[in-house]
C-alpha positions in Angstrom: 100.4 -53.6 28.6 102.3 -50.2 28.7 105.4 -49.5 26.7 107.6 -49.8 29.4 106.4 -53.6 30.1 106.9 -54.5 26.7 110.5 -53.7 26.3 111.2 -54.3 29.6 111.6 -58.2 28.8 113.2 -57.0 25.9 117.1 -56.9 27.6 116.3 -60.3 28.8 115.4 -62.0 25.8 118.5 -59.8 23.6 120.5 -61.9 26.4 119.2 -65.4 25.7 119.8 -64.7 22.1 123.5 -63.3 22.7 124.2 -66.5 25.1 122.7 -69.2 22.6 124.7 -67.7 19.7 128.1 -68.1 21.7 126.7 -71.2 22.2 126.8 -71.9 18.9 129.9 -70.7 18.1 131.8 -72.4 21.1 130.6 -75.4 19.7 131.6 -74.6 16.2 134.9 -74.0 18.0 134.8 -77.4 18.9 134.3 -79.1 16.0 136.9 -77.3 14.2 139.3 -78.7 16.7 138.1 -81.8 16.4 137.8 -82.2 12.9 141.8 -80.6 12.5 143.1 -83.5 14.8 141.6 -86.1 13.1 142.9 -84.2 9.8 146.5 -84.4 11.3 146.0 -87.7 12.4 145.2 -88.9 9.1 148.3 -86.9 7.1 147.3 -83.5 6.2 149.8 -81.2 6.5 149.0 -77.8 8.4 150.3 -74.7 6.8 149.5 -71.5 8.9 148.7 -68.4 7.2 151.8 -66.5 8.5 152.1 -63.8 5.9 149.1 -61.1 5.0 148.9 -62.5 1.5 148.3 -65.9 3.2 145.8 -64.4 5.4 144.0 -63.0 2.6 144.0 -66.2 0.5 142.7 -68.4 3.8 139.6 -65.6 4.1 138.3 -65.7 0.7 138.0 -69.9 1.2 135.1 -71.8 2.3 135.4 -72.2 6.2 135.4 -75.4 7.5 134.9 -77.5 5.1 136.8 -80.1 2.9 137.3 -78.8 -0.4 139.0 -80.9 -3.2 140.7 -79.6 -6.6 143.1 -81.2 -9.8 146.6 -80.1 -9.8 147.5 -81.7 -12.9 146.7 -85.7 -12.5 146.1 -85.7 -8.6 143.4 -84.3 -6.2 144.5 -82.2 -3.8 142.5 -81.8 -0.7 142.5 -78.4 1.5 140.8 -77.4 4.5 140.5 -73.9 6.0 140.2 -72.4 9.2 140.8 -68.7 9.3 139.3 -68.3 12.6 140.8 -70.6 15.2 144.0 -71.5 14.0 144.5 -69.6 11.0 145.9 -72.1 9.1 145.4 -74.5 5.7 145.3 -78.3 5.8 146.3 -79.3 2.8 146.2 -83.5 2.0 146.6 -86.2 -1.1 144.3 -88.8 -2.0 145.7 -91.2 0.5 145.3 -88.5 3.7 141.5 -87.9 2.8 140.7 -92.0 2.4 142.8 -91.9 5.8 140.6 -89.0 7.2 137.4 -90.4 6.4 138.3 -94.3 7.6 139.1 -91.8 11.2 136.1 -90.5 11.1 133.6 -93.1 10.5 135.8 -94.6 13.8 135.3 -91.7 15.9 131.5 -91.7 14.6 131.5 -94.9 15.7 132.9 -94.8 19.4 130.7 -91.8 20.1 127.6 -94.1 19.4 129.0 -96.7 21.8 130.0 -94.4 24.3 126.4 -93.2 24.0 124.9 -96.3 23.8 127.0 -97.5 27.0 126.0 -94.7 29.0 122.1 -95.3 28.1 122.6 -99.1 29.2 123.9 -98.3 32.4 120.5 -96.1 32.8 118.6 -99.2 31.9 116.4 -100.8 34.3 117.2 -104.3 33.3 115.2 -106.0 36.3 112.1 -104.4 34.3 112.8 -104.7 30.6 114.7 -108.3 31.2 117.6 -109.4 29.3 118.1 -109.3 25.4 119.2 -112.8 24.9 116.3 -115.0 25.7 118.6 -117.9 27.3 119.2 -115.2 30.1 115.2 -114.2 30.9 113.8 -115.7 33.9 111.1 -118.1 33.4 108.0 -117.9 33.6 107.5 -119.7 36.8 110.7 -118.3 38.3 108.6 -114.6 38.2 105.2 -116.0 39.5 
């Protein structure tokens, strides 16, 4: 193989590896959205990072995650995104029990939803039906 065949499939696979990794980050994108709706939805308050000392503060946080801390006797709970909306959720005790209790639920009607659409793939004539009162008999099939 010359040198000209070996980094001509070079562009190519710089491409795949450019595509996959916005990929990744729309999907990081998504989740981020996701997870800041639910964190509304369950009583954390957003607080955008509309001054440069804000801005500042919000980089030097974990991204994306949940991070809890005292402030005197109560846990606070903050959550940062400096990326897609630039912005700190900030929540009690009560928003975070709320948050999780949301997302167990969503957890939960994404594994339905899933679970619905492999049903409706099903080939029930083949496999038969799950409660046994249902199945054909024996002597109804031969």
């Amino acid at each position: 193989m010359t040198s000209n065949n070996r980094l001509s499939g070079r562009p190519g696979a710089l491409l795949i590896l450019v595509c996959a990794l916005g990929g990744c980050a729309a999907i990081e994108r998504q989740e981020a959205v996701d997870t800041e709706k639910l964190l509304a939805a369950a009583g954390f308050q957003m607080r955008p990072a509309d001054s440069a000392e804000r801005l500042q503060d919000l980089a030097s946080m974990p991204p994306h995650t949940i991070v809890a801390r005292r402030e005197g006797a109560k846990t606070v709970y903050t959550y940062a995104d400096a990326q897609n909306c630039r912005c700190l959720y900030v929540g009690g005790a009560e928003a975070y029990a709320e948050y999780g209790r949301l997302e167990v639920s969503e957890e939960i009607a994404r594994d339905m939803s899933a679970a619905s659409m492999n049903a409706a793939s099903m080939n029930w004539d083949v496999w038969g039906s799950w409660d046994p009162r249902w199945a054909p008999t024996w002597n109804s099939i031969f």
